[in-house]
C-alpha positions as CSV (number, residue, x, y, z in Angstrom):
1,X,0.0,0.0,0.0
2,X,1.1,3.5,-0.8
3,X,-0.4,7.0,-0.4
4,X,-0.1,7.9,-3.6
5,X,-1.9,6.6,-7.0
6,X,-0.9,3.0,-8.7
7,X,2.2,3.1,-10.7
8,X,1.3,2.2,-14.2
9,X,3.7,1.6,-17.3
10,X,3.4,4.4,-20.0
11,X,4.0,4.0,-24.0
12,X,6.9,4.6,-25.4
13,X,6.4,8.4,-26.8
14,X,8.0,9.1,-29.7
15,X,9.3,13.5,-31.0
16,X,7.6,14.1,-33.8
17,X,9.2,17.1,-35.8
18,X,6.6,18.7,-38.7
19,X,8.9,20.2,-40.9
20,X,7.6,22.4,-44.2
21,X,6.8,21.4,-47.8
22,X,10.1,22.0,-49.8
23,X,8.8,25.0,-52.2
24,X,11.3,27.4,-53.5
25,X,12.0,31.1,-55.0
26,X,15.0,32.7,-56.3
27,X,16.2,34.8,-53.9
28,X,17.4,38.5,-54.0
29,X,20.8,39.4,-52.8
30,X,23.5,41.7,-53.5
31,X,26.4,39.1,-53.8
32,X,27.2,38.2,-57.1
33,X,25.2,34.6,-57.7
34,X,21.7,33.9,-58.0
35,X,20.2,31.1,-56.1
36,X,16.8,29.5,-55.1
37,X,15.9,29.1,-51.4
38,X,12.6,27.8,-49.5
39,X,9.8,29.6,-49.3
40,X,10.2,29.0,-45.4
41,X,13.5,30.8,-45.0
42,X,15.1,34.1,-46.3
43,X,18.5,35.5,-46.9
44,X,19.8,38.2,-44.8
45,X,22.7,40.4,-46.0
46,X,25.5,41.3,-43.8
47,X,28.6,42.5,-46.0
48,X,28.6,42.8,-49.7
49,X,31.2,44.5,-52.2
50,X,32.6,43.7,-55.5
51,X,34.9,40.6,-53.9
52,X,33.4,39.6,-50.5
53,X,30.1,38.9,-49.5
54,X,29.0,37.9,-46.3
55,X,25.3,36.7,-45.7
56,X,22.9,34.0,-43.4
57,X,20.5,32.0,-45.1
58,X,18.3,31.8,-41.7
59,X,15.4,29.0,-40.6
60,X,13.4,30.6,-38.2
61,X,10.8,27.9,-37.7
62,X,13.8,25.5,-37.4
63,X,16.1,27.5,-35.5
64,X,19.2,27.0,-38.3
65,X,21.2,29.5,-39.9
66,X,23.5,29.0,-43.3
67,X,26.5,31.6,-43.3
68,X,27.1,31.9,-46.3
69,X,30.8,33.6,-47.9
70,X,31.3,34.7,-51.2
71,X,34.9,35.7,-52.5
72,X,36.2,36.8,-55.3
73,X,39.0,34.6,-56.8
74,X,41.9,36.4,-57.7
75,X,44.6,33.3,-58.6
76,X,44.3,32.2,-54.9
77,X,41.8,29.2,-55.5
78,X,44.4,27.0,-54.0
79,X,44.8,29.1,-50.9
80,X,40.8,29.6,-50.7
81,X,40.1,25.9,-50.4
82,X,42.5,24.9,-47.8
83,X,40.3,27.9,-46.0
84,X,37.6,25.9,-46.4
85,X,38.9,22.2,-45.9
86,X,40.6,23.5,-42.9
87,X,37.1,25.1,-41.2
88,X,35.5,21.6,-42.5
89,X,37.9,19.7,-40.6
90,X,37.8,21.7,-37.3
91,X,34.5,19.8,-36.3
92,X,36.9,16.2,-36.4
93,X,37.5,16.0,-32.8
94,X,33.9,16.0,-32.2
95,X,32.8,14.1,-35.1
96,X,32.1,10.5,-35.8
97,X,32.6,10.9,-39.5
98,X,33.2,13.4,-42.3
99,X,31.9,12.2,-45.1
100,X,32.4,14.5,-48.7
101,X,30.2,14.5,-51.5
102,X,31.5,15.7,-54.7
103,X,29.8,18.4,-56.6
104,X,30.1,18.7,-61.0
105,X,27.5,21.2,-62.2
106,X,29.2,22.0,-65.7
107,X,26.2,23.9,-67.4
108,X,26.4,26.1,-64.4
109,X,30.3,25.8,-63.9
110,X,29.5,25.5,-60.5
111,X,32.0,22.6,-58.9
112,X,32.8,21.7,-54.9
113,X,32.3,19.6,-52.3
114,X,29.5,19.3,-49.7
115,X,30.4,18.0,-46.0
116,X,28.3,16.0,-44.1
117,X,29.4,16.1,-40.9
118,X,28.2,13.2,-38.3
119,X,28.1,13.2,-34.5
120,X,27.7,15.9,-32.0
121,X,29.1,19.0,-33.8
122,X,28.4,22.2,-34.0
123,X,27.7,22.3,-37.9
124,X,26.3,18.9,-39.3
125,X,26.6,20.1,-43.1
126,X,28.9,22.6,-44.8
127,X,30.0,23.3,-48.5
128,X,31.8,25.1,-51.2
129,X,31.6,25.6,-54.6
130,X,33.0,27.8,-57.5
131,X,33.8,28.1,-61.0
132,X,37.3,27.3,-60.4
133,X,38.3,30.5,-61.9
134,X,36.5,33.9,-60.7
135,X,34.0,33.0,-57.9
136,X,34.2,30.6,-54.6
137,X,30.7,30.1,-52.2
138,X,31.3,28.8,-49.1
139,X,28.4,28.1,-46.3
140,X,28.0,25.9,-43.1
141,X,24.5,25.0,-41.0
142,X,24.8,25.7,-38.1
143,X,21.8,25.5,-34.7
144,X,20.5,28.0,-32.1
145,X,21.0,24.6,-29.7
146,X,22.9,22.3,-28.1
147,X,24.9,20.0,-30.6
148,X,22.7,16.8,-30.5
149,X,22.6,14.4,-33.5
150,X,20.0,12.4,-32.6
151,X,17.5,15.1,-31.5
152,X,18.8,17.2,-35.0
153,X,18.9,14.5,-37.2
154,X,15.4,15.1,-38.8
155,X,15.7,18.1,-39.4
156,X,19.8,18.1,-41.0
157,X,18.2,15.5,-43.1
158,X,15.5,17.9,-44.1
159,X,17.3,20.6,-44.5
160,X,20.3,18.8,-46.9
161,X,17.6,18.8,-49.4
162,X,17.0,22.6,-49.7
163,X,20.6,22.8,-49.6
164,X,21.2,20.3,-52.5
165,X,18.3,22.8,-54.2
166,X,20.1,25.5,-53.3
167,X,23.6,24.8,-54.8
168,X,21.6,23.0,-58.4
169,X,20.0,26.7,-58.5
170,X,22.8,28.4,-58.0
171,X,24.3,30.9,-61.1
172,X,27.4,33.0,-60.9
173,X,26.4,36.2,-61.7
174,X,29.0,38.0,-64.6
């Protein structure tokens, strides 16, 4: 006998995460590409001249933000992807895996890697691309939360697709 009510088992409950359709628009920005992003997110600018180009591709109803850094190549291709390899591989000590995916878009000469980064880290996907010749895009998820794979997973997953979108879309403006 106890004072208080009979214990009982409960169900298992599962999270359930409802994330949007995947419907896109091009997007207006001062940096020299054109893209298409959901309808659910937007682009705000931080930084833009004729070389550098700093803007967040931000997912309020997800918490997630895309920085995104255009540069202007001026012969230092070589020297901008180590940048970016090197920022890629900061996340190893607290990753499980880096796995690379390579990019070959030739009608839009757009060309790069995207990063999927596994395990509790602080930016599950990040990428570059450029023509090889006048333009680099670099950009990295990242969360307004606690690195947790298995409580992000979902929504990484979800969000992979608009960023596969996002990089087809993509045009290098002249």
């Amino acid at each position: 006998m106890s004072c208080g009510p009979e214990s009982r088992p409960r169900p298992t409950g599962q999270l359930r995460i409802d994330l949007p359709a995947h419907t896109y628009a091009e997007a207006e920005t001062r940096c020299p590409y054109t893209l298409e992003i959901p309808g659910y997110a937007h682009i705000r600018e931080r930084s833009a001249n004729d070389s550098l180009c700093w803007s967040d591709l931000v997912f309020p109803g997800q918490s997630a933000t895309v920085h995104l850094t255009y540069k202007r190549l001026d012969g230092n291709l070589a020297q901008v992807l180590d940048e970016a390899i090197g920022l890629t591989y900061e996340h190893h000590i607290m990753a499980d895996n880096i796995e690379n995916e390579t990019i070959v878009l030739p009608e839009s000469q757009v060309y790069g890697t995207v990063s999927k980064v596994y395990g509790n880290v602080a930016s599950h996907l990040q990428f570059y691309v450029t023509d090889s010749s006048e333009h680099f895009l670099r950009g990295a998820l990242y969360f307004n939360a606690p690195p947790n794979m298995d409580s992000l997973a979902p929504v990484v997953d979800h969000l992979e697709k608009d960023l596969d979108h996002l990089l087809s879309s993509l045009r290098w403006k002249e």
